[in-house]
BADREN-666216 format. One record per residue: x, y, z of N, C-alpha, C in turn. Coordinates in steps of 0.001 Angstrom, whole numbers, padded with zeros to 6 digits, always signed. Atoms other than C-alpha are relative to their C-alpha. Last residue first. Layout:
<pts>
XYZXYZXYZ
...
</pts>
This chain:
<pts>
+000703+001218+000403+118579+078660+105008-000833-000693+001163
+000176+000732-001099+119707+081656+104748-000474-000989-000312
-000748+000941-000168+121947+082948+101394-000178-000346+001441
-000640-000584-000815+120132+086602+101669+001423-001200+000335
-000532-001256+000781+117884+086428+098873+001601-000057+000853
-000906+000375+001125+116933+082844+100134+001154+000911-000478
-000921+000630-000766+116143+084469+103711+000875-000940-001268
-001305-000703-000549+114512+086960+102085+001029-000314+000021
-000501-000531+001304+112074+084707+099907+001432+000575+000435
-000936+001009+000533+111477+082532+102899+000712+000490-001025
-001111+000215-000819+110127+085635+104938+001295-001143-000650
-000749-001102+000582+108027+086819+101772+001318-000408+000920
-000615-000162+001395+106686+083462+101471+000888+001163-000142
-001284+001206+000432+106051+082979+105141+000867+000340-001427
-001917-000520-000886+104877+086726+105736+000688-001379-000173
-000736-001102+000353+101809+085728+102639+001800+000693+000867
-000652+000516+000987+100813+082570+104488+000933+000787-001033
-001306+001302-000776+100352+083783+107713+000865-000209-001581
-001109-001163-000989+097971+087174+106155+001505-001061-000200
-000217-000656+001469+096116+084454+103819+001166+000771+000768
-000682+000593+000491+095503+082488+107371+001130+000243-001678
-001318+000178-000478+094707+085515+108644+000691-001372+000001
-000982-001180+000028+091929+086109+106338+001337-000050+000389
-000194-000374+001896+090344+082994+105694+000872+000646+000080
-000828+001004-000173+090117+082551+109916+000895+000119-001418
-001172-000268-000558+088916+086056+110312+000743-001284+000049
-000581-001041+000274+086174+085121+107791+001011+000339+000429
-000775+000797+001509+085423+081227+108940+000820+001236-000750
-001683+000361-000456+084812+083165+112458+000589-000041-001041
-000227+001202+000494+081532+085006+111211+001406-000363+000257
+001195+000531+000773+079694+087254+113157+000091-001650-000297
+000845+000118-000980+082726+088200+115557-001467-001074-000673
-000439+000966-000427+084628+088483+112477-000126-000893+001155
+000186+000456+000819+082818+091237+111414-000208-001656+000344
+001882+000475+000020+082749+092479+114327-000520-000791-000717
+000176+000786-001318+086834+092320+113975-001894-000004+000944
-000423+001125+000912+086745+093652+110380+000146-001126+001569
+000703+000786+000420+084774+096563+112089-000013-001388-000809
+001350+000088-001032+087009+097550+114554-001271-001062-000598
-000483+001029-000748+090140+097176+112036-001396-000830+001193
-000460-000271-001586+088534+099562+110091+000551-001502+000633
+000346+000531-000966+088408+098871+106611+000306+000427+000776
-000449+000466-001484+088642+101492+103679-000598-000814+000493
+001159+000844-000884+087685+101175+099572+001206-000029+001814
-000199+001186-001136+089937+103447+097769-000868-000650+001220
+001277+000291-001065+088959+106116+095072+000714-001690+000869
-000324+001505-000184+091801+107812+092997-001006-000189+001095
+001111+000399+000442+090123+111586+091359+000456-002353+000329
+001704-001157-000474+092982+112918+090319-001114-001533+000161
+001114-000512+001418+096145+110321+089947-001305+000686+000511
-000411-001072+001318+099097+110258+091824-000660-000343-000767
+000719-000336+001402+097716+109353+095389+000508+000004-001032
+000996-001371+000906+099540+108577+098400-000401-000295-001325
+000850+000408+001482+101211+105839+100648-000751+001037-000387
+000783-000958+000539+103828+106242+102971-000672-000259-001092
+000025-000817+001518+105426+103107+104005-001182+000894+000383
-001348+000211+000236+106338+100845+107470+000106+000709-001641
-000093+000585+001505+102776+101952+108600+001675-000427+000257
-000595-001527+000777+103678+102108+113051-000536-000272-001714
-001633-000372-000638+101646+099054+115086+000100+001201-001158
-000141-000997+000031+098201+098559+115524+001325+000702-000441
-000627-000926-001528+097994+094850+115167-000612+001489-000660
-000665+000262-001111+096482+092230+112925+000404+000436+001109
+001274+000881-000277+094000+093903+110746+000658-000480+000932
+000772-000975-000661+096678+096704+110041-000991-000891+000899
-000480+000373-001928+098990+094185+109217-000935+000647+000839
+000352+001225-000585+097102+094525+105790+000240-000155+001119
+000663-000558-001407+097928+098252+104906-000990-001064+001041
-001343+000114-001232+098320+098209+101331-000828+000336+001607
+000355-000704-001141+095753+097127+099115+001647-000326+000740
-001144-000063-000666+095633+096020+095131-000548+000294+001673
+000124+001388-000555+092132+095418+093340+001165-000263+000706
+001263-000093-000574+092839+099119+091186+000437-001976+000662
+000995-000332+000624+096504+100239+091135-001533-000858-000119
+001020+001201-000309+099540+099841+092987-001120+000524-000650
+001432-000379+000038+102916+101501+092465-001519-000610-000080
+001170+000144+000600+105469+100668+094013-000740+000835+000039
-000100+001792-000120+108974+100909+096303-000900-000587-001298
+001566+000625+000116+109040+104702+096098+000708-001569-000731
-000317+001261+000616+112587+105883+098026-001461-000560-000747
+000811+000843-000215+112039+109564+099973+000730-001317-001525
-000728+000994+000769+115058+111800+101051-001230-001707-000166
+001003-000182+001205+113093+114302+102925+000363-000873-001375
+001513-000029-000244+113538+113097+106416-000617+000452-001505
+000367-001437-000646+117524+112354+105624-001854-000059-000079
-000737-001035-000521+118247+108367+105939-000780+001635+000174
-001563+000629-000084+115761+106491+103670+001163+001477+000758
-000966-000657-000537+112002+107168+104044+001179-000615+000721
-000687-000081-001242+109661+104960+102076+001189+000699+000428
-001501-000188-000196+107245+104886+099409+000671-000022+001321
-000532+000266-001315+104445+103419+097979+001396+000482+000165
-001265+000482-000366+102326+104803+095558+000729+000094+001014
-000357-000571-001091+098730+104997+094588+001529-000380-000221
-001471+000534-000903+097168+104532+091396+000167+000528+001342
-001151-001042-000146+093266+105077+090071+001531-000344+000657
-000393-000393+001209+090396+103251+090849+001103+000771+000121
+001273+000447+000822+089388+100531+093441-000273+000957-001478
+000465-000767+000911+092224+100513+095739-000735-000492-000827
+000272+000603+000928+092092+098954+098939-000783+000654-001091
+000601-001050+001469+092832+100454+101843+000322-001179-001106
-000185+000455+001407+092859+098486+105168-000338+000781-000802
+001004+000083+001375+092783+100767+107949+000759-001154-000514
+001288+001318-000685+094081+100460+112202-000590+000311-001236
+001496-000262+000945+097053+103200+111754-000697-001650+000522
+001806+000941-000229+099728+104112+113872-000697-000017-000921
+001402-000399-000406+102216+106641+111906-000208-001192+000236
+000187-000136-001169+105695+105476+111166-001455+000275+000743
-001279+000515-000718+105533+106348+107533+000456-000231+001568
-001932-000459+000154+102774+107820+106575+000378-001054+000391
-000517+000286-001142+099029+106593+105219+001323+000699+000319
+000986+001277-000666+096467+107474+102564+000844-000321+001329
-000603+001288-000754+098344+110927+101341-000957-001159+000571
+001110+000260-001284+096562+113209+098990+000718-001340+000545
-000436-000407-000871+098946+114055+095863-000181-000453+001331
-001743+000591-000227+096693+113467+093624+000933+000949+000922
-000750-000259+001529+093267+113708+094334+001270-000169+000168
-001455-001174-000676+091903+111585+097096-000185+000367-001525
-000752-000884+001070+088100+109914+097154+001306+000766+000282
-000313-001203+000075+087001+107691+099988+000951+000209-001198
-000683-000903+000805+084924+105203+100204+000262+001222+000350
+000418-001035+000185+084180+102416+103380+000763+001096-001157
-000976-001247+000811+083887+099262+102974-000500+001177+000198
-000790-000797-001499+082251+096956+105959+000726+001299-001117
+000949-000655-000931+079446+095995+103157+000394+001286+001045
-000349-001606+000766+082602+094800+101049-001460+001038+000662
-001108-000938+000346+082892+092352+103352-000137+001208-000343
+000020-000400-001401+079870+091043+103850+000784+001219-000019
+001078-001493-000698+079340+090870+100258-000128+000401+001184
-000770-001228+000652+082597+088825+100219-001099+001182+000206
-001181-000756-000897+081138+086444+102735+000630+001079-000795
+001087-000773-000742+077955+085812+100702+001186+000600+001159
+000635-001441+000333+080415+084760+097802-000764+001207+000740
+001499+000597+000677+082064+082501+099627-000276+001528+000009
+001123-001062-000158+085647+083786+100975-001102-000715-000908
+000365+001328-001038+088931+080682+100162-001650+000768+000723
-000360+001628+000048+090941+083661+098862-000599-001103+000687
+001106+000436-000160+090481+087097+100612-000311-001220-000899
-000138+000100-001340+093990+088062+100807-001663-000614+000148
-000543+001456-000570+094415+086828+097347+000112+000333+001432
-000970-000483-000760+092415+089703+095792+000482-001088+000455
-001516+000137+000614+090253+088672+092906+001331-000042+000908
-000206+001267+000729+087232+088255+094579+001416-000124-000142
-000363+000465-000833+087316+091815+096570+000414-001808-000742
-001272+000287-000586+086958+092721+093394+000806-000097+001161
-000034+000293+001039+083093+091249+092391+002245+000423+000164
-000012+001441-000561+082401+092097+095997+000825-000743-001300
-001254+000001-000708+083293+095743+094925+000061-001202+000730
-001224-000506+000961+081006+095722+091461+000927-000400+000947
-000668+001568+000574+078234+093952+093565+000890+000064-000821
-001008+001365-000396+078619+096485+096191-000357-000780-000500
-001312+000012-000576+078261+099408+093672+000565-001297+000797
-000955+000294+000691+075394+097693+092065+001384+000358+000363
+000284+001848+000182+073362+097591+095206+000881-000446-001096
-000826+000608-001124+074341+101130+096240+000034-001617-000635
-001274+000060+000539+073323+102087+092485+000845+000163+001466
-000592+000496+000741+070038+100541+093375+001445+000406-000250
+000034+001161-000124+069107+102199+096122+001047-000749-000756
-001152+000163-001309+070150+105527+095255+000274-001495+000249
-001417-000144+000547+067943+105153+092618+001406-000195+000308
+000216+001467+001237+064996+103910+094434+001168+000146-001027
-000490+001158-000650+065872+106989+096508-000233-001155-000501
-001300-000462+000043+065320+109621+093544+000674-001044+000747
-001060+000754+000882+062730+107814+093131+001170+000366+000135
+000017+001573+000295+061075+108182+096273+000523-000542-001517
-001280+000356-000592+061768+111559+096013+000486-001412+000134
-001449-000803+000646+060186+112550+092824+001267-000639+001018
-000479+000830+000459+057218+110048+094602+000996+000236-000915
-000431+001052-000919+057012+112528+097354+000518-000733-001066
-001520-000077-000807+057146+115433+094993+000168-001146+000901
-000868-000212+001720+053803+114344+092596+001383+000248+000933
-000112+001527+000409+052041+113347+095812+001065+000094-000989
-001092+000627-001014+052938+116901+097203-000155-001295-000282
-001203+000428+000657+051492+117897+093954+000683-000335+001049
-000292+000897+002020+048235+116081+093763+001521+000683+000327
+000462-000791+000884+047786+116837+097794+000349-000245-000886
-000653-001112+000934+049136+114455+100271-001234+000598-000928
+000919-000609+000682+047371+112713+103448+000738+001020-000689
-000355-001589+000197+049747+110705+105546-000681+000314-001391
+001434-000717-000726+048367+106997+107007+000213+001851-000549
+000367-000112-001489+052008+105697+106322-001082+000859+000475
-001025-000865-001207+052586+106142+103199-000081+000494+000918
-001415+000526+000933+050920+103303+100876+001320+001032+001110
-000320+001274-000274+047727+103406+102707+001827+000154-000338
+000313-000104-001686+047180+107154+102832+000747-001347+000026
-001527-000360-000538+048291+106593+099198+000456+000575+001429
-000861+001457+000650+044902+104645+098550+001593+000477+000291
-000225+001134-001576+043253+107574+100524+000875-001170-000604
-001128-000283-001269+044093+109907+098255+000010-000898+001081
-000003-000742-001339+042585+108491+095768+001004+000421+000470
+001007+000354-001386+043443+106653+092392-000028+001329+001150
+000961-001246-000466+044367+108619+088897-000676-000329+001510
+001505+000032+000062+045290+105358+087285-000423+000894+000848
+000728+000123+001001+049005+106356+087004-001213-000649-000515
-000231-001123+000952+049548+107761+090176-000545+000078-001436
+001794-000797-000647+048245+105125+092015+000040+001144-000607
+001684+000341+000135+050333+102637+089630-001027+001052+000534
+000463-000371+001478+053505+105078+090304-001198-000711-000853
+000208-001570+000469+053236+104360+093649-000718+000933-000863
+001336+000228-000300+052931+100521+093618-000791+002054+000281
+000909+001088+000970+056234+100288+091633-001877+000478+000792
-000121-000638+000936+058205+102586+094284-001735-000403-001005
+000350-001237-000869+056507+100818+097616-000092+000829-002011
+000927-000170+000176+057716+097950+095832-001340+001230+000367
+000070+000513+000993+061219+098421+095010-001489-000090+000193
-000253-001167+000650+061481+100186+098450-000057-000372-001336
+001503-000659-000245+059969+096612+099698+000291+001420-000043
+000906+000273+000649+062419+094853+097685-001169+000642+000791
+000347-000105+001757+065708+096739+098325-001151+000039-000486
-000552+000655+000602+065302+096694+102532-000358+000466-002136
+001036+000602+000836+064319+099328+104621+000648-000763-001145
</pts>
């Protein structure tokens, strides 16, 4: 059910409520069903409670469209494409400690942090001998190739702060997505292309190639 007719439903409620109308007038309003003063009085407790809900879904994804913006993998995205986007997000809470990906592991997510740090690390020689590369913190994401292939992480990524929240993609659904709308998976993996050039040219400077 969409925003504005749970927005009105609400609104037209609390009118029958507050001029004392029938019961039949809220026959109308909810589906032909016959309440009593206080099961009227608890339906529309709940109905706000969901009119609440509502809304602070609606501000959440215009807070996480708002940093999907910023990100430079999504670059060249119209606004109605970012709300797509961040539509496909899914949250999850870690505390610290709480791993997001390993090392070698398969994976098929994008994460993309939205509060709190994470950090990246990687395993050098013995299995417990770890290296942290970065730390990343809100409008960041590791775990881009993901969209491209399946293949192993090439870093461990975890938590170190209570309470860090990260927006996931599925690969599945960034490719429905993309099903919908091409211009999206085009945006994207052109951002992807352009990002392994720069890092590949950077190397190959680092490295005296040419």
């Amino acid at each position: 059910m969409t925003f504005i007719v749970l927005q009105n439903l609400w609104q037209s409620a609390t009118l029958v409520i507050a001029k004392r109308q029938s019961v039949r007038k809220l026959q109308v309003l909810f589906n032909g069903r016959a309440f009593s003063v206080n099961k009227k009085t608890k339906l529309l407790q709940l109905w706000k409670i969901r009119y609440k809900m509502i809304l602070s879904d609606r501000d959440r994804l215009m807070e996480l469209t708002n940093i999907l913006r910023k990100i430079e993998l999504f670059n060249g995205l119209s606004k109605d494409e970012l709300r797509r986007l961040a539509s496909k997000c899914i949250e999850r809470r870690l505390e610290r400690g709480e791993v997001i990906t390993t090392q070698g592991v398969r994976g098929d997510e994008l994460f993309i942090v939205t509060e709190g740090l994470v950090e990246v690390l990687i395993t050098e020689g013995k299995k417990d001998s770890h290296k942290i590369i970065v730390n990343l913190g809100e409008g960041q994401l590791v775990g881009e190739m993901s969209l491209v292939d399946k293949g192993p992480r090439s870093a461990t990524v975890r938590a170190i702060t209570d309470s860090t929240v990260v927006q996931v993609i599925h690969r599945d659904q960034f490719e429905a997505l993309c099903e919908e709308n091409t211009h999206i998976g085009f945006v994207v993996m052109r951002n992807i292309a352009t990002d392994l050039s720069f890092k590949i040219r950077h190397r190959n400077l680092s490295e005296g190639s040419w």
